[in-house]
C-alpha positions as CSV (number, residue, x, y, z in Angstrom):
1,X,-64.1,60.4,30.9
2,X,-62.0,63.2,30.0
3,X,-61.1,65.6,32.7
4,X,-58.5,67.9,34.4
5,X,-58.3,65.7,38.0
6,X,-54.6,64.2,36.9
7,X,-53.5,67.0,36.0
8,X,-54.9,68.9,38.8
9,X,-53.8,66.0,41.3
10,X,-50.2,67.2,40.0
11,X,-50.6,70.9,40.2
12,X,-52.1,70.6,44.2
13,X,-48.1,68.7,44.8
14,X,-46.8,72.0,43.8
15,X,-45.9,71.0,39.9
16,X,-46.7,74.0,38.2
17,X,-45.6,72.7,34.0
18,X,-47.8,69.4,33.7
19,X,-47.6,67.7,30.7
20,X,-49.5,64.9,28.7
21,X,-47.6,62.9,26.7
22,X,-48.3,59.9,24.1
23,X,-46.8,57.9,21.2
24,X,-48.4,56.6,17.5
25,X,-47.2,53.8,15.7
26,X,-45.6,51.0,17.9
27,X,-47.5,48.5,16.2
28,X,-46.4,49.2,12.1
29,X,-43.8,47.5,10.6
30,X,-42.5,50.5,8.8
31,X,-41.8,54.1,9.6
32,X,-40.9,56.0,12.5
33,X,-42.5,55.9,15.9
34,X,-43.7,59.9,16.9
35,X,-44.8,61.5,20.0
36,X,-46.2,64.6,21.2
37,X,-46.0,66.5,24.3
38,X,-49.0,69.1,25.0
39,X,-49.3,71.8,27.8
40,X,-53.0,72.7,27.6
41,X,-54.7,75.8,29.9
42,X,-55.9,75.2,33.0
43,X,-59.6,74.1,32.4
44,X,-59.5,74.5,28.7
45,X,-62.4,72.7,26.8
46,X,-62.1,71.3,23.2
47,X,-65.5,70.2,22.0
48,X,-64.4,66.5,20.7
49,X,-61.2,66.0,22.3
50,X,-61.1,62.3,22.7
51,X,-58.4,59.4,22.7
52,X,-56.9,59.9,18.8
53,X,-57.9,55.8,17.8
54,X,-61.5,56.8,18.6
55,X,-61.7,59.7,16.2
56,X,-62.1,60.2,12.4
57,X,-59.4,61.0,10.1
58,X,-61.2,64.2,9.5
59,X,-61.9,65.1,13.1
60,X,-58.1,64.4,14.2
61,X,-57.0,67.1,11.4
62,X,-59.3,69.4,12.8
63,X,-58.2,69.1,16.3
64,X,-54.7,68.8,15.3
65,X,-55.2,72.9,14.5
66,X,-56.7,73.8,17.3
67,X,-54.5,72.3,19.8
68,X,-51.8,74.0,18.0
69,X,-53.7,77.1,18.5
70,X,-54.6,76.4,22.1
71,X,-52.4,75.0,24.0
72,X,-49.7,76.6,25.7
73,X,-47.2,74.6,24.2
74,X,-46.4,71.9,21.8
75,X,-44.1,69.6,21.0
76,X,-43.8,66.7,18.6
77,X,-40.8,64.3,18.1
78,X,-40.0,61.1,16.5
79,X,-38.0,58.5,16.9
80,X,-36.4,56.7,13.3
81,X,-37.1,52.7,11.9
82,X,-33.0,52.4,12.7
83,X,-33.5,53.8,16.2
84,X,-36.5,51.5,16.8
85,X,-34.0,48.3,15.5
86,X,-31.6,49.4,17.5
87,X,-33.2,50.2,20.8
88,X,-36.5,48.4,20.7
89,X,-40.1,50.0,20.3
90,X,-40.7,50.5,23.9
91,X,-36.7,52.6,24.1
92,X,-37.7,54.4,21.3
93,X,-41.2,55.0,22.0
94,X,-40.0,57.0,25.3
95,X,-36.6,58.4,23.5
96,X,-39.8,60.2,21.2
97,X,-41.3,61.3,24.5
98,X,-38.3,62.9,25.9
99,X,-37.4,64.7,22.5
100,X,-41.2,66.1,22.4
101,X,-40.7,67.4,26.0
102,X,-37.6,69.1,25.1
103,X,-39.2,71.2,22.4
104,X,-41.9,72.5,25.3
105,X,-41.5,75.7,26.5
106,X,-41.8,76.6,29.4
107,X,-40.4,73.2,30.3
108,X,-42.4,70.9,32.5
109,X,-41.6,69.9,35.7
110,X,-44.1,66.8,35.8
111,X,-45.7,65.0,33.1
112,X,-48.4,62.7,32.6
113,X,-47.1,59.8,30.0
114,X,-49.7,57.1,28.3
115,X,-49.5,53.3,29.8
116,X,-47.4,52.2,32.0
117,X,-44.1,52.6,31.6
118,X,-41.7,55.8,32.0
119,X,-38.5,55.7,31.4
120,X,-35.1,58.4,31.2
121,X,-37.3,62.2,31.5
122,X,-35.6,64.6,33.6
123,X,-38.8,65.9,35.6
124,X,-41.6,64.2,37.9
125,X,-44.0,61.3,35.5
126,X,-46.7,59.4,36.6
127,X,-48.0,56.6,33.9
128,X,-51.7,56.3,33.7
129,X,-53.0,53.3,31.7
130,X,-55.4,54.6,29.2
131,X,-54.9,58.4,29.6
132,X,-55.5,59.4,26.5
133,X,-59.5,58.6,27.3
134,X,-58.7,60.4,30.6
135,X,-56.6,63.0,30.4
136,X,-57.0,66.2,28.0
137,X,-53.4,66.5,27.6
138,X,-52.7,63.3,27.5
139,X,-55.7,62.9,24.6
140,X,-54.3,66.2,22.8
141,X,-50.8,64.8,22.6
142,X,-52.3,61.1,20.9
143,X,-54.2,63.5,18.5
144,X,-50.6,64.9,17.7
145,X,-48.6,62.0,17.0
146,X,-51.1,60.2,15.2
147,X,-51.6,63.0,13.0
148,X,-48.2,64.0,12.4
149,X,-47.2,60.2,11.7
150,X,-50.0,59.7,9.4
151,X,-49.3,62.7,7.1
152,X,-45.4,61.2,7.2
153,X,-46.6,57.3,6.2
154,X,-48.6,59.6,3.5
155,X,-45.4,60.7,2.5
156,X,-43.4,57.8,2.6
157,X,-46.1,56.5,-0.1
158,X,-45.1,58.6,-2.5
159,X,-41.6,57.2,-2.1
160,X,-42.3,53.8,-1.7
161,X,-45.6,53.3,-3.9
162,X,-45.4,50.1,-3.9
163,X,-45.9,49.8,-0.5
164,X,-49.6,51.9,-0.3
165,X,-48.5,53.5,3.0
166,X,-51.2,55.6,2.5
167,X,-53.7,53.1,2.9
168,X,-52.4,51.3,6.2
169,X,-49.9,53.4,7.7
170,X,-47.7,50.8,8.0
171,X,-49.6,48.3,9.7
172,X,-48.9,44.6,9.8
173,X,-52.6,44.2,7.4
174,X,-52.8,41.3,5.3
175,X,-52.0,43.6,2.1
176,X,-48.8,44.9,3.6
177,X,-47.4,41.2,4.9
178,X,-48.3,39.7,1.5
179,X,-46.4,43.1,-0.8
180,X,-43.3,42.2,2.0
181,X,-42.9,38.6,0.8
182,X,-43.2,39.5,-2.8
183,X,-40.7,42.5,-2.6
184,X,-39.2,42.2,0.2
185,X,-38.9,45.8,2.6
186,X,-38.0,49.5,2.1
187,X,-35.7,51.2,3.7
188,X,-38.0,52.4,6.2
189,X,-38.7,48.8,7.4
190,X,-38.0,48.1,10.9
191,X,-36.1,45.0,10.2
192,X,-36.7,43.7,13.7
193,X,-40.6,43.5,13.3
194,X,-40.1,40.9,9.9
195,X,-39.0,38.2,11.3
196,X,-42.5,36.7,10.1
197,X,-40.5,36.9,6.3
198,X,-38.1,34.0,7.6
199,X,-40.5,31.8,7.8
């Protein structure tokens, strides 16, 4: 159940910037990974706020505008397919995180991240395994990424038609696999996720 007590837990240690933070796309085979880092109110409600997986297409896009209207801050970051080959997803899942808490202003001095790892940010995290069901932040910044990387797989099918990015986001579905052995990747590919193509 979504509610303020992580946040709150933070703010009564004398952390007065608390952040959420989450990533989109770890799983894909293409594209980049983003992240989002969201400074909400104290206390502020949004009717529907939820974990971004459990929501429509239609109801992320409208939440997407009103945490941009809401919050006291914003900020969404990615991390590139070469990045992600050259780091690893999990490196450049939190190398997304840390370039989404840069862009917030004022800058946080704790931060609330999604699972349970945290890795590299310059103020006070705690993970919390499933946060984006528990915390509003937390939930507001999943709504972000998986918007914002949605509506840049949408983009990346225009490119790479072929591909219909538009239709699975990247995702290792049966469709995409099969279009990969047939023409083998883009260069959006994250070559270290195909090693299935080898075989």
């Amino acid at each position: 159940m979504l509610g303020y007590d992580y946040e709150n837990a933070l703010k009564r240690e004398g952390y007065a910037v608390v952040c959420g933070m989450d990533e989109a796309g770890r799983g894909p085979l293409a594209g980049r990974v983003y992240a989002a880092a969201v400074v909400l109110p104290d206390g502020l409600l949004i009717d529907g706020l939820n974990d971004s997986k459990k929501l429509s297409e239609k109801k992320r896009e409208a939440l997407y505008e009103i945490i941009l209207r809401e919050a006291v801050s914003c900020g969404i970051a990615y991390a590139e397919a070469a990045e992600i080959d050259e780091i690893n997803i999990l490196n450049a899942s939190m190398l997304a995180m840390r370039r989404a808490a840069a862009l917030l202003s004022p800058a946080p001095d704790a931060g609330i991240v999604d699972g349970n790892t945290s890795r590299g940010f310059p103020f006070h995290t705690v993970t919390l395994i499933k946060g984006d069901s528990l915390s509003p932040s937390v939930a507001a910044a999943s709504i972000l990424a998986k918007v914002s990387r949605d509506r840049y797989m949408k983009e990346l099918a225009l490119r790479y038609p072929a591909y219909h990015f538009e239709q699975h986001k990247g995702y290792p579905t049966e469709e995409h696999r099969r279009i990969l052995r047939e023409i083998g990747p883009c260069p959006e590919h994250r070559r270290s996720f195909l090693s299935f193509l080898a075989k």
